[in-house]
MIBA-460274 format. One record per residue (C-alpha): residue number from 1; residue in one letter; x, y, z. Coordinates in pm, whole numbers. Layout:
BEGIN
<num: NUM	residu: A	x: X	y: Y	z: Z>
...
//
This chain:
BEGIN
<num: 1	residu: X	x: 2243	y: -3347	z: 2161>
<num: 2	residu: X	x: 2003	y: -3576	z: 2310>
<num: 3	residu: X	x: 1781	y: -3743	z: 2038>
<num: 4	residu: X	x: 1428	y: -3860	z: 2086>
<num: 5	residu: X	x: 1134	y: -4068	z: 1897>
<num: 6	residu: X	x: 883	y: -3787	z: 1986>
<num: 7	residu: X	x: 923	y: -3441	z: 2112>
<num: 8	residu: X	x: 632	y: -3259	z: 2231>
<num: 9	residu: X	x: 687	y: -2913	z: 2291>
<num: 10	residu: X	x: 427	y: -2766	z: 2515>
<num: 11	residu: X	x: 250	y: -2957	z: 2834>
<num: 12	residu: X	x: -97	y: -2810	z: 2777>
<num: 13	residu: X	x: -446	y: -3029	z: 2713>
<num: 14	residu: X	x: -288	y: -3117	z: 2343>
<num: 15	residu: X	x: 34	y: -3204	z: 2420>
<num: 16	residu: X	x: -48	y: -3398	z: 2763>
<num: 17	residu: X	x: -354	y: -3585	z: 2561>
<num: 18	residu: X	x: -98	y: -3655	z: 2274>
<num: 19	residu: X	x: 189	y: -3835	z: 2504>
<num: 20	residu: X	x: -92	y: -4045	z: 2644>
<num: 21	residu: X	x: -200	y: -4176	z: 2329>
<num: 22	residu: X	x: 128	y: -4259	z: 2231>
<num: 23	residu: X	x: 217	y: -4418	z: 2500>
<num: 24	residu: X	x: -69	y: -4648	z: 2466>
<num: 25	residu: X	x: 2	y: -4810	z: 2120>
<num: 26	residu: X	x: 397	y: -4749	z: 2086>
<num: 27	residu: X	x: 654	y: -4996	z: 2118>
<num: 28	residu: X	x: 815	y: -4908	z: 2504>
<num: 29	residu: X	x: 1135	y: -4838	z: 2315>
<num: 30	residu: X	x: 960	y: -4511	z: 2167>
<num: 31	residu: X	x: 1117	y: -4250	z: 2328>
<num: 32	residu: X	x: 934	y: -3906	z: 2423>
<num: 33	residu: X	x: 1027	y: -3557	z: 2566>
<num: 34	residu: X	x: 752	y: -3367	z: 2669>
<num: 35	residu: X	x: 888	y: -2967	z: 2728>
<num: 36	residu: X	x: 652	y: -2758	z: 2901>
<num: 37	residu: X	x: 794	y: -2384	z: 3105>
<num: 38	residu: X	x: 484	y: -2471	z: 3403>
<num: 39	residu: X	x: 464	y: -2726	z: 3652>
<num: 40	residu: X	x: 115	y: -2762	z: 3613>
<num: 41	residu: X	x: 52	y: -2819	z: 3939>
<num: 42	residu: X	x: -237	y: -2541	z: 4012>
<num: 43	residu: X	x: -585	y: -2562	z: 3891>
<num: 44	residu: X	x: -554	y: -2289	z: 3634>
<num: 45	residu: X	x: -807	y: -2364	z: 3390>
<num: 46	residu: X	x: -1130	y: -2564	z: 3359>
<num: 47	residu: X	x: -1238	y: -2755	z: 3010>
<num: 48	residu: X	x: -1618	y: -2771	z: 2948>
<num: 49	residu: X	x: -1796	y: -2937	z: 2592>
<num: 50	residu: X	x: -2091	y: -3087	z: 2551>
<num: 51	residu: X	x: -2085	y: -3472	z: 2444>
<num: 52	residu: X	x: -2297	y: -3756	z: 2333>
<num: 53	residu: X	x: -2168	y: -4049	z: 2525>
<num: 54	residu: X	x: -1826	y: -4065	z: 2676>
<num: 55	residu: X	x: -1470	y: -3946	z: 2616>
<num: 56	residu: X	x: -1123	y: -4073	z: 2611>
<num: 57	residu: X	x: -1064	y: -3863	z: 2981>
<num: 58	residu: X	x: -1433	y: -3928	z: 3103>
<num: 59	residu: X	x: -1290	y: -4036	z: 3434>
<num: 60	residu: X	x: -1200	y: -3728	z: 3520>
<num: 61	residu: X	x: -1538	y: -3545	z: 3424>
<num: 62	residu: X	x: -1547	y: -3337	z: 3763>
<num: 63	residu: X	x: -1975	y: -3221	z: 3687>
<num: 64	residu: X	x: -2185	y: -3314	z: 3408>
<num: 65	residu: X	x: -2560	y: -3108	z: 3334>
<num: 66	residu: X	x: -2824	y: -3285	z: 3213>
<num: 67	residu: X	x: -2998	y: -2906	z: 3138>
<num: 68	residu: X	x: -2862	y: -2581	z: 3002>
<num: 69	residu: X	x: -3025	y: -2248	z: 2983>
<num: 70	residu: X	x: -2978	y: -1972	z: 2771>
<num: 71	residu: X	x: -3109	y: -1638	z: 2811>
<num: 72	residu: X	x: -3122	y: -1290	z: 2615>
<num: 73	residu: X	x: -3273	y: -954	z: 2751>
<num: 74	residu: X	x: -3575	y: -1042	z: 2558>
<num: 75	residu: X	x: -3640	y: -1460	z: 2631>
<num: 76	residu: X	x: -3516	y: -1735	z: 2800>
<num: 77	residu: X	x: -3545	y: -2096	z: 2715>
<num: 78	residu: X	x: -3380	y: -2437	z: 2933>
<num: 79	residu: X	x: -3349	y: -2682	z: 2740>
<num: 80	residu: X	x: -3324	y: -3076	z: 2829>
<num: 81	residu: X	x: -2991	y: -3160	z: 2686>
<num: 82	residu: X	x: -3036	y: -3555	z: 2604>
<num: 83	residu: X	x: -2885	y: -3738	z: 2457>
<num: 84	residu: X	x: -2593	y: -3465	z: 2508>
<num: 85	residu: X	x: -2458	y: -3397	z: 2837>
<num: 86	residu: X	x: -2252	y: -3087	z: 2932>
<num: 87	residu: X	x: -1959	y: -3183	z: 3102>
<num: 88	residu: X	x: -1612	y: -3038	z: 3274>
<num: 89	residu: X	x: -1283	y: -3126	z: 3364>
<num: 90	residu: X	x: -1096	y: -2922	z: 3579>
<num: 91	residu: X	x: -713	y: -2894	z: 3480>
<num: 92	residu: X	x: -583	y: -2953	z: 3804>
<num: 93	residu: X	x: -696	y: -3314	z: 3752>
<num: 94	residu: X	x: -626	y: -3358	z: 3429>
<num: 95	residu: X	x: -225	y: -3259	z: 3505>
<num: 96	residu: X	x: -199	y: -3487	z: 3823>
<num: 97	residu: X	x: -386	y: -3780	z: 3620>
<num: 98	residu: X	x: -119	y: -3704	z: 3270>
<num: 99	residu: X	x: 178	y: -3701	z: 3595>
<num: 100	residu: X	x: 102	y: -4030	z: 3714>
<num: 101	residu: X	x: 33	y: -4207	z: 3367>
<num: 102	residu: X	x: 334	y: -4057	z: 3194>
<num: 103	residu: X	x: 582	y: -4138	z: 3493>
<num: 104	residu: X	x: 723	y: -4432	z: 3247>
<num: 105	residu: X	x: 1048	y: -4461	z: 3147>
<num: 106	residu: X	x: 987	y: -4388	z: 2773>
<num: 107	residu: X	x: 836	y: -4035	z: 2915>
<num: 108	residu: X	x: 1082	y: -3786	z: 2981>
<num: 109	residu: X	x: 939	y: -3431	z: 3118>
<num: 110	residu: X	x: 1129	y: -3116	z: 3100>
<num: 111	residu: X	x: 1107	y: -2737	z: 3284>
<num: 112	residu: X	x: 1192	y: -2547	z: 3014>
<num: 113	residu: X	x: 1095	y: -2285	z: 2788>
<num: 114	residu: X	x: 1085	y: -2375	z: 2403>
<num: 115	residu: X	x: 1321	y: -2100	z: 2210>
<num: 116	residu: X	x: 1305	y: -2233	z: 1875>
<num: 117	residu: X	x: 1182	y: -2540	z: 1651>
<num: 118	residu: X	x: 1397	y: -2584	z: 1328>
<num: 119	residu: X	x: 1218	y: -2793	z: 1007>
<num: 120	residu: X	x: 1439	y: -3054	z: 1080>
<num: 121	residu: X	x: 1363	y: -3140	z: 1435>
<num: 122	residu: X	x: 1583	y: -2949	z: 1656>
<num: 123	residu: X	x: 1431	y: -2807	z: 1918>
<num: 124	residu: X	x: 1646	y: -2570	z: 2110>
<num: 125	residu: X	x: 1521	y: -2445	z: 2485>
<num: 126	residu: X	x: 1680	y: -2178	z: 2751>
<num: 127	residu: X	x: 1879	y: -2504	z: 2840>
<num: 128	residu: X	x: 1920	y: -2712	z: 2606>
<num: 129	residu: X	x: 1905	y: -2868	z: 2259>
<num: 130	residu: X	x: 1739	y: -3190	z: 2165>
<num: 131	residu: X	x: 1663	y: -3352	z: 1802>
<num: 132	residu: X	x: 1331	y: -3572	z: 1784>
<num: 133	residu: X	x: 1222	y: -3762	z: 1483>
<num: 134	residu: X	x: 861	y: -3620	z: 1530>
<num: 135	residu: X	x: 831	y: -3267	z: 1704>
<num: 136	residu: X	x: 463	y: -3174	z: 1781>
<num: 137	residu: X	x: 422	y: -2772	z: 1878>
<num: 138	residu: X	x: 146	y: -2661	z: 2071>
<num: 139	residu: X	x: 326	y: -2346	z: 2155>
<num: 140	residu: X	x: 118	y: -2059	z: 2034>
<num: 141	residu: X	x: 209	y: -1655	z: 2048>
<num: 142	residu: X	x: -154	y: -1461	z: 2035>
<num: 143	residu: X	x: 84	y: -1176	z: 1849>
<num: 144	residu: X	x: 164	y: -1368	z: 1526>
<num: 145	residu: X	x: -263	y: -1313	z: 1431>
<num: 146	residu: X	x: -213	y: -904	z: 1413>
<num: 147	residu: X	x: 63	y: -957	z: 1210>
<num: 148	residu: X	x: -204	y: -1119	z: 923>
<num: 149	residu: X	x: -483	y: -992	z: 762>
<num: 150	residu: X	x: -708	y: -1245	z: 913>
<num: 151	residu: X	x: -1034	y: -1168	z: 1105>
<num: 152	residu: X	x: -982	y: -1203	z: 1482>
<num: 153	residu: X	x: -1157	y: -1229	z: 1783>
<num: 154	residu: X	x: -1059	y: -1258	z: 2139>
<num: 155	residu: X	x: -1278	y: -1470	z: 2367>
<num: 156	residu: X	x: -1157	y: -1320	z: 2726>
<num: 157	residu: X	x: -1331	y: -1433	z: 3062>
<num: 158	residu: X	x: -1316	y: -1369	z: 3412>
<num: 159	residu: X	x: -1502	y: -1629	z: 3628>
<num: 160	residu: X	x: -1518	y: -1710	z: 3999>
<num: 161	residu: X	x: -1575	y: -2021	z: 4208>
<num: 162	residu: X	x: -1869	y: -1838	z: 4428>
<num: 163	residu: X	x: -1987	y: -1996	z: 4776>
<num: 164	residu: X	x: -2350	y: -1855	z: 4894>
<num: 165	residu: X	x: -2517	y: -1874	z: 5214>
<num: 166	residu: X	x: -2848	y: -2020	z: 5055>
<num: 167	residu: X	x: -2951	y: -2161	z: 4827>
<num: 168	residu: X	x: -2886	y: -1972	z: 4462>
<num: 169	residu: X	x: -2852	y: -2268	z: 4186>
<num: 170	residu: X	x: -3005	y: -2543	z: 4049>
<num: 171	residu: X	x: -2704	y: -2811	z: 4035>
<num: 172	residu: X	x: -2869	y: -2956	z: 3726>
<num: 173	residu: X	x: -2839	y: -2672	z: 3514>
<num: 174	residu: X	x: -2614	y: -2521	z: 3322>
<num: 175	residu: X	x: -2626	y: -2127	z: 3213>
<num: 176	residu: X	x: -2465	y: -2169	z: 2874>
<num: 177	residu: X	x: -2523	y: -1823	z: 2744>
<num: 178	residu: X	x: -2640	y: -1563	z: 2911>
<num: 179	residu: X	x: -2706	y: -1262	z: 2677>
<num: 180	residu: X	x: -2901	y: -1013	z: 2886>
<num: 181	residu: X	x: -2570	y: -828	z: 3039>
<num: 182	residu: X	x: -2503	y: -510	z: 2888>
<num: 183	residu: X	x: -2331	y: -581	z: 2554>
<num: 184	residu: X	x: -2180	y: -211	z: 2531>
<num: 185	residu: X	x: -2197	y: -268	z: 2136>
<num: 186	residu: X	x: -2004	y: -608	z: 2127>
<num: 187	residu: X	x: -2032	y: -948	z: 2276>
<num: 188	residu: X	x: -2107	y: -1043	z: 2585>
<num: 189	residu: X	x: -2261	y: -1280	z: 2800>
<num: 190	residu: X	x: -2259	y: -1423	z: 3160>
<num: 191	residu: X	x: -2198	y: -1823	z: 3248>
<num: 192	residu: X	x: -2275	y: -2042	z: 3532>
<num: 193	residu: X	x: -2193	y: -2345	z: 3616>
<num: 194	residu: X	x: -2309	y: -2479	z: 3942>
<num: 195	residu: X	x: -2125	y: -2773	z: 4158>
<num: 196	residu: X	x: -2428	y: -2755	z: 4396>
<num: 197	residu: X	x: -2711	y: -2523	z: 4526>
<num: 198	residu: X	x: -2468	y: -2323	z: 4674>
<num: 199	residu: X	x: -2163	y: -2306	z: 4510>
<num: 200	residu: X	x: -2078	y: -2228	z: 4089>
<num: 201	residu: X	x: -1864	y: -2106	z: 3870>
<num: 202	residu: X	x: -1985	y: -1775	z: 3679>
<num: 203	residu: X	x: -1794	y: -1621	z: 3434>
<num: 204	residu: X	x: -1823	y: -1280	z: 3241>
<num: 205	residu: X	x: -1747	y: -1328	z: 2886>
<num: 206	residu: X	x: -1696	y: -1157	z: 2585>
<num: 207	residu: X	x: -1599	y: -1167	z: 2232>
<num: 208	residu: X	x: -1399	y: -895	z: 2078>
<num: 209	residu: X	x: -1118	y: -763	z: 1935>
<num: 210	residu: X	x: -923	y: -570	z: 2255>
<num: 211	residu: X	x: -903	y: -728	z: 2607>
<num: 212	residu: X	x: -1020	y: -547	z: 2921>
<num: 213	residu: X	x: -854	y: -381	z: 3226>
<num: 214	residu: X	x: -885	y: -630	z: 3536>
<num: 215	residu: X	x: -1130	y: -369	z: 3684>
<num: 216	residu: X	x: -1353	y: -403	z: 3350>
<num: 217	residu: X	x: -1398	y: -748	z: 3386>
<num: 218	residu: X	x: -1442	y: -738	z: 3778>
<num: 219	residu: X	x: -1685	y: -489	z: 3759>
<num: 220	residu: X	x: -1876	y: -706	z: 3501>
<num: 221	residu: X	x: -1856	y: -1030	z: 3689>
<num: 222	residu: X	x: -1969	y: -833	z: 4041>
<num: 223	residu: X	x: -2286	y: -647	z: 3791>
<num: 224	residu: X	x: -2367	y: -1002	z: 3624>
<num: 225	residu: X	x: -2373	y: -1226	z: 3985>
<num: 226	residu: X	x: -2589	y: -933	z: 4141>
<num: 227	residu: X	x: -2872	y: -957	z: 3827>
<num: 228	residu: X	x: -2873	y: -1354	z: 3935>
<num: 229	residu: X	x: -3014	y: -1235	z: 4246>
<num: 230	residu: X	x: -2679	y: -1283	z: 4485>
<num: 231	residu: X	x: -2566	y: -1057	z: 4712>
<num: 232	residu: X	x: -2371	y: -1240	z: 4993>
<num: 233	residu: X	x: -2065	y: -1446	z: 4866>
<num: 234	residu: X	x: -1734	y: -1592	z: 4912>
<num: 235	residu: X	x: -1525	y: -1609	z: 4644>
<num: 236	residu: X	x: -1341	y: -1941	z: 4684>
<num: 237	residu: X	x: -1137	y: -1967	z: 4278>
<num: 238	residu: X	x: -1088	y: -1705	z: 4026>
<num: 239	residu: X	x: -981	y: -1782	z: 3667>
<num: 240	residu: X	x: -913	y: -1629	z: 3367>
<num: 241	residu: X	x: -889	y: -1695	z: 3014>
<num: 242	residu: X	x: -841	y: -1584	z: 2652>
<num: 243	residu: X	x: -846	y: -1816	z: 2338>
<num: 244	residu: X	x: -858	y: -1658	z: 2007>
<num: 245	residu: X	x: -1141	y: -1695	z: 1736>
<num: 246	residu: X	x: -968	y: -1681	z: 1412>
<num: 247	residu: X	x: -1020	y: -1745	z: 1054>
<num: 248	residu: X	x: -650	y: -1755	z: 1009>
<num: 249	residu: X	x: -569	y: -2032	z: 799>
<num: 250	residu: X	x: -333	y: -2242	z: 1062>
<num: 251	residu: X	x: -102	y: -2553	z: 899>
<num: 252	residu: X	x: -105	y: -2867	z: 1097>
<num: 253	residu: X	x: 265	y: -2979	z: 853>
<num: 254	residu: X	x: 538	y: -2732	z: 923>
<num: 255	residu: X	x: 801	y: -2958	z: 784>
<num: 256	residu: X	x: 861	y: -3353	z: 730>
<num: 257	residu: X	x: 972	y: -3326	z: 1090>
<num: 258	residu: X	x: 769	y: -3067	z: 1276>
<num: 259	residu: X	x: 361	y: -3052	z: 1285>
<num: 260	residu: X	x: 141	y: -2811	z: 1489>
<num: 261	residu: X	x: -150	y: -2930	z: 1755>
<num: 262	residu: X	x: -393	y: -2745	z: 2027>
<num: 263	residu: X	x: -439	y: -2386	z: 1890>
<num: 264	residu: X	x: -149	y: -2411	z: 1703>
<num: 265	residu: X	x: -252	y: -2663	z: 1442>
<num: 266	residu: X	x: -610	y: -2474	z: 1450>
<num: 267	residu: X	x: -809	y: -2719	z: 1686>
<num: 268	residu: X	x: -1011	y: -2460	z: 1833>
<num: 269	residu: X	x: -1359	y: -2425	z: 1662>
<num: 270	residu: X	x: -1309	y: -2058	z: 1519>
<num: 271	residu: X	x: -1676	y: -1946	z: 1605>
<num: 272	residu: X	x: -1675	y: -2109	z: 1924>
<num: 273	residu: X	x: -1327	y: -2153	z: 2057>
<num: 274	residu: X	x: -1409	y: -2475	z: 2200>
<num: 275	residu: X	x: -1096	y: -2657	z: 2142>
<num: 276	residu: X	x: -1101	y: -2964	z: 2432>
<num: 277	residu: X	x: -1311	y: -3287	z: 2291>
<num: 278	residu: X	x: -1242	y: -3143	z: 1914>
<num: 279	residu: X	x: -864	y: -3172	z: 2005>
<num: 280	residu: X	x: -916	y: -3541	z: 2150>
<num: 281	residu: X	x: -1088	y: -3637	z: 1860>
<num: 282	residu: X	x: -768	y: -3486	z: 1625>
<num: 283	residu: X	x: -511	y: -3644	z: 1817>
<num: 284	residu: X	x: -679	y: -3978	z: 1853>
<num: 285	residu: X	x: -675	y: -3982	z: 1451>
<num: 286	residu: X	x: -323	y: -3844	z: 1418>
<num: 287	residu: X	x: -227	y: -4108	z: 1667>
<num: 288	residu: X	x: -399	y: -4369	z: 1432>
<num: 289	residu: X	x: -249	y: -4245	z: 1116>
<num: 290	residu: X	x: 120	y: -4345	z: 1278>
<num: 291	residu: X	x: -23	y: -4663	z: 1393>
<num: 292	residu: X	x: -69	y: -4771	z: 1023>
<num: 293	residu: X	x: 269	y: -4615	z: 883>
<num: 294	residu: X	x: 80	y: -4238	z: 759>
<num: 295	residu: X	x: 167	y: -3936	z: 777>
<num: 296	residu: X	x: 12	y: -3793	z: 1094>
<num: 297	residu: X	x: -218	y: -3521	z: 917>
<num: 298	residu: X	x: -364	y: -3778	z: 698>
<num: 299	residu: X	x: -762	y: -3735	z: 692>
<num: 300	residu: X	x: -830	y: -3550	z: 1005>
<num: 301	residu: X	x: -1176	y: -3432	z: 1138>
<num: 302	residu: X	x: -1275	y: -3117	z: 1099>
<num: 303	residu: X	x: -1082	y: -3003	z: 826>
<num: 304	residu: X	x: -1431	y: -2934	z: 593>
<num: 305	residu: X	x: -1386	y: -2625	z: 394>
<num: 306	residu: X	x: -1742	y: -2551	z: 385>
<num: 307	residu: X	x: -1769	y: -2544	z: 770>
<num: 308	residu: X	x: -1436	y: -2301	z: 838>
<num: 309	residu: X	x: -1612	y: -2086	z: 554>
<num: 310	residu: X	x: -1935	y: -2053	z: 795>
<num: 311	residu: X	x: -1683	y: -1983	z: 1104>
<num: 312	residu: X	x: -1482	y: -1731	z: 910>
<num: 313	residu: X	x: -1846	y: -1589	z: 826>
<num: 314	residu: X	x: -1959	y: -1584	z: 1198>
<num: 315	residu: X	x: -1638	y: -1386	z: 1302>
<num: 316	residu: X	x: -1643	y: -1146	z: 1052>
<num: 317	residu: X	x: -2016	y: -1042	z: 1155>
<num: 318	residu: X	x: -1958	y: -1052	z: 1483>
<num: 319	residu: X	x: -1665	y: -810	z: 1380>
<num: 320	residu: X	x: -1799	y: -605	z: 1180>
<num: 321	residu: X	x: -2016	y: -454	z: 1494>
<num: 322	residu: X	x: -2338	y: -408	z: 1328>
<num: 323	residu: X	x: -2518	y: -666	z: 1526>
<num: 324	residu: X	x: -2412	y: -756	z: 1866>
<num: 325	residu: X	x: -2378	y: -1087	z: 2019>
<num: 326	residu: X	x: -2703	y: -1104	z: 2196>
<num: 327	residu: X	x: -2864	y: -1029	z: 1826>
<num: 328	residu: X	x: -2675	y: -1263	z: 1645>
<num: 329	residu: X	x: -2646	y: -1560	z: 1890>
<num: 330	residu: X	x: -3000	y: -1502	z: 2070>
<num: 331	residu: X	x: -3147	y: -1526	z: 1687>
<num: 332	residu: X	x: -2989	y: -1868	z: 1648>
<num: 333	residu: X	x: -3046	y: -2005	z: 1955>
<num: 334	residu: X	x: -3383	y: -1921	z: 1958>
<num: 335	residu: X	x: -3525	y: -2005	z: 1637>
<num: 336	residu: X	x: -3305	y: -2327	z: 1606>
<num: 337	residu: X	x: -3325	y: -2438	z: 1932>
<num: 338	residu: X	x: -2970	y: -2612	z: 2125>
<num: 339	residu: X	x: -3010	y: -2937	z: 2007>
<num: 340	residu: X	x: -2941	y: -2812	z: 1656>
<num: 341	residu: X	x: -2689	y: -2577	z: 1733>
<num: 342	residu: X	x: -2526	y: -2858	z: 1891>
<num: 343	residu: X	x: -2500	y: -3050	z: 1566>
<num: 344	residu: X	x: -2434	y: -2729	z: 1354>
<num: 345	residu: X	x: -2118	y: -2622	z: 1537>
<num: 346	residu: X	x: -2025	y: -3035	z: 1571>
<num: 347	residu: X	x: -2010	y: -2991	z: 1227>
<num: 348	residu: X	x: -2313	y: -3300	z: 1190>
<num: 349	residu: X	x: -2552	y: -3129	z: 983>
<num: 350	residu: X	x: -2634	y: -3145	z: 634>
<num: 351	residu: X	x: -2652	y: -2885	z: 406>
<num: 352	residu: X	x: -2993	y: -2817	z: 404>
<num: 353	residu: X	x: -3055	y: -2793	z: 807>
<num: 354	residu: X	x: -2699	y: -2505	z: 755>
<num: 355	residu: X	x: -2951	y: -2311	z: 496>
<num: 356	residu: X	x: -3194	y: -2273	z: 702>
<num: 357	residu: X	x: -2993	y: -2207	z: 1042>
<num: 358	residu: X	x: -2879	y: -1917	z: 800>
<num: 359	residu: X	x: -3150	y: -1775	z: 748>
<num: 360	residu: X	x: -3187	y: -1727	z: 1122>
<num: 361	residu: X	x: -2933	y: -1479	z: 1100>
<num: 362	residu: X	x: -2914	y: -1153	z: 939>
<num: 363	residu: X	x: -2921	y: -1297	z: 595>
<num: 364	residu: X	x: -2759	y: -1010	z: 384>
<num: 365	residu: X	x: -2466	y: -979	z: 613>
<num: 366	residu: X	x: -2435	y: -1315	z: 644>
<num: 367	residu: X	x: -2463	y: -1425	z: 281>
<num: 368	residu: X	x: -2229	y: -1150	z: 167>
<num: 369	residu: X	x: -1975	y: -1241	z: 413>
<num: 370	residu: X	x: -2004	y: -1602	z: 355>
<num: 371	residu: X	x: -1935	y: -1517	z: -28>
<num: 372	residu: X	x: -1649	y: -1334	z: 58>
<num: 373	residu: X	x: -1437	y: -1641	z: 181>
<num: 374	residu: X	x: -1480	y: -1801	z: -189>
<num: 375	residu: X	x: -1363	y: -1435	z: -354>
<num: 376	residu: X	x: -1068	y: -1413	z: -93>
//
């Protein structure tokens, strides 16, 4: 059995971002396997977050808006977004960058697919077996959340890269959230991200518990780019996504031997599912903590109890169907405004700013709820 310092099992944004770190501060005798099932070789995601300042991957920052609009049936507001910027990386960059840095000869990289992680290291594939001193898991199944009485949420989204004849966007701006689709009693809201005045990414979006058929979301996307005013258009990408929005109560420490990362170790911001710059910011403190001797789960951000209590109080709103998204997020958006949203879901503010970005919402559903997570 082939024994290593470091496994990583799974090649995704967490485990990638985790192999570089280490090999930037480890001793060149470290040994690590990275196993991923995918070549990762196709441009099959994109990563977007908004960010004061720079990031550890800000070279490969493919677009960055200075603006961002967001938009309900009922008002619209763009907002200036400095000093934040909204930014994206697109995967296909972000693998061929991780291929060339982590061509090393402490790096090995496997094809396989991961078949079971035992407490004490072992890791055994369709292949092989190998023992590492360290084994982090990003490998997530979406089926382990029905199993638990946790609240979840899908966040499932269909988006095209769309070429236009003429002019149709403003390269500047950003269409964070675009509530004035038909939300058909849930969630749902359009996106738009443009590369130039005549070519974007727009995605249809939603939040909720079930996913669609492929004709549900295509119909949405082709209903949603026709209300921006576009009726000629190549499609020139297509991607699709789902990332669950959980309150389930993930462990980071499986076993002395075997912690979880990405979605796995619950990097994704529950109400949100932004996971990207929140997982950068996790591994770049795990990656510390083994630099001084700890225990890689020692003091990591956004662990606050108080903050996955408002998340887990968001979801179960947003489950419980009475309002629907364009109620409950149009609300906060517009009596808040971005900039504080921002901070709120960056987990920055103070208590008193979170009381009163409460009572934005619909206060006796949201108070009750937010109760609930202290009675549970």
């Amino acid at each position: 059995m082939k024994q290593f310092d470091y496994i990583i099992a799974g090649g995704g944004a967490a485990g990638l971002t985790l192999a570089y770190l280490l090999t930037g501060f480890e001793d060149k005798q470290k040994s690590i396997l990275i196993i991923e099932k995918d070549s990762k070789s196709t441009n099959d995601r994109t990563w977007c977050f908004w960010q004061k300042g720079q990031n550890l991957l800000e070279q490969l920052v493919f677009k960055t808006w200075a603006n961002a609009r967001v938009a309900t049936s009922k008002w619209h507001k763009t907002y200036a977004l400095a000093p934040y910027s909204y930014k994206m990386i697109r995967a296909i960059d972000f693998y061929a960058f991780m291929k060339e840095n982590l061509n090393v000869p402490q790096v090995v990289w496997v094809q396989e697919t991961v078949e079971q992680i035992s407490p004490n290291g072992v890791v055994k594939t369709d292949s092989s077996e190998y023992k590492g001193r360290l084994v982090f898991s990003s490998i997530f199944n979406l089926n382990t959340l029905q199993k638990e009485a946790s609240t979840t949420l899908l966040q499932h989204f269909k988006g095209w890269v769309i070429e236009t004849a003429s002019d149709s966007f403003l390269p500047d701006t950003a269409t964070y959230m675009d509530f004035s689709v038909d939300q058909q009693g849930d969630c749902r809201f359009g996106y738009v991200l443009p590369f130039s005045s005549k070519r974007a990414l727009v995605e249809y979006t939603l939040f909720s518990p079930a996913m669609l058929s492929d004709t549900e979301y295509t119909l949405g996307l082709k209903s949603y780019i026709k209300q921006l005013g576009i009726e000629g258009y190549t499609i020139a990408e297509e991607e699709f996504g789902v990332i669950p929005m959980t309150d389930h109560r993930f462990v980071i420490k499986q076993s002395e031997n075997v912690y979880n990362i990405g979605i796995n170790g619950g990097f994704a911001k529950a109400s949100t599912g932004y996971t990207f710059l929140r997982g950068q910011q996790i591994l770049q403190a795990m990656v510390e903590n083994l630099k001084k001797g700890k225990a890689p789960d020692s003091h990591l951000p956004y662990q606050t109890s108080r903050f996955k209590a408002y998340d887990a109080t968001l979801l179960r709103v947003l489950a419980e169907g009475k309002y629907t998204g364009e109620e409950i997020f149009g609300s906060l958006f517009r009596k808040n405004g971005l900039h504080t949203m921002f901070r709120f879901l960056d987990e920055e503010t103070g208590l008193l700013e979170e009381l009163k970005i409460m009572a934005s919402t619909p206060l006796l559903n949201f108070g009750k709820n937010f109760l609930k997570q202290y009675v549970d």
